[in-house]
N, C-alpha and C positions, 0 to 999 in steps of 0.2 A: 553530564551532557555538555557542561561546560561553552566554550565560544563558536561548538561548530554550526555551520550553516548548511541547508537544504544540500546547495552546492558539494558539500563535502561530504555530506552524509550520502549521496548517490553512489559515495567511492566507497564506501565501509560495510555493503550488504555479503558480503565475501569475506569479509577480514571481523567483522564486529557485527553480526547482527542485532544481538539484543541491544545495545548502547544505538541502535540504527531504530528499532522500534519508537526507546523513548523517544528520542530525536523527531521522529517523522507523526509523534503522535503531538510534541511539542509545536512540530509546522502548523498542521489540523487546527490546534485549539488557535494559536494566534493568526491564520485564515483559515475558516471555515470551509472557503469555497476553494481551497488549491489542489485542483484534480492530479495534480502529481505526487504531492505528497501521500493521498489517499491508495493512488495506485503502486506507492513504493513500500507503504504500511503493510498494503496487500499481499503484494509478492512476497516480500522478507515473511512475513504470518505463515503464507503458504508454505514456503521453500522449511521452514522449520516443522513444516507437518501441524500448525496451527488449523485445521480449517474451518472449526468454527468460529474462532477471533475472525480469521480470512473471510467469512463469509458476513458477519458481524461487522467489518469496516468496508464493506459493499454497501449495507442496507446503511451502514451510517452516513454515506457521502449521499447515497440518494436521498436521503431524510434531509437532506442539507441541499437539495436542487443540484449535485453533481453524478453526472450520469455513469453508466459502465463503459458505455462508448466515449464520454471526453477522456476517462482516465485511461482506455483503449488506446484515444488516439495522440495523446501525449508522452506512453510509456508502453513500448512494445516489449517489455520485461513483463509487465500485468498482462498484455493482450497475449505472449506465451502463457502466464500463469491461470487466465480467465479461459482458453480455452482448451487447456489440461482439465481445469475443474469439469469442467463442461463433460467431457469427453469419459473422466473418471467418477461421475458422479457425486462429486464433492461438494456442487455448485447448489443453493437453498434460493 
């Protein structure tokens, strides 16, 4: 995981996902409440065909007081990815 930051990890969902997983699961544990990191968990889960993890890092940021709509409206990569689920019945 090494020195990268949130920042850099946004850039790496295409080129490195799983090294983007730990990264943004790293974000999570050292803020609980960072609606974007949960919504870039999400999408990267998703986009790999995760969707129970995917759906699993939903209910975890709600258990945590962040909603589907903050991480919506911070990250229009999740609000594509939330309303695929939706649409393909992926979404729990």
């Amino acid at each position: 995981v090494g020195n990268l930051t949130l920042s850099d990890c946004i850039q790496l969902p295409d080129k490195d996902p799983n090294m983007d997983v730990a990264i943004f699961r790293n974000a999570i544990a050292a803020n609980p409440s960072n609606a974007n990191a949960y919504a870039w968990l999400a999408s990267v889960l998703y986009e790999q065909g995760k969707y129970g993890e995917f759906n699993q890092t939903i209910r975890m940021a709600e258990g945590r007081g962040v909603s589907r709509e903050q991480m919506a409206s911070v990250n229009a990569r999740f609000r594509s990815k939330l309303m695929n689920a939706r649409l393909n019945n992926r979404l729990n």
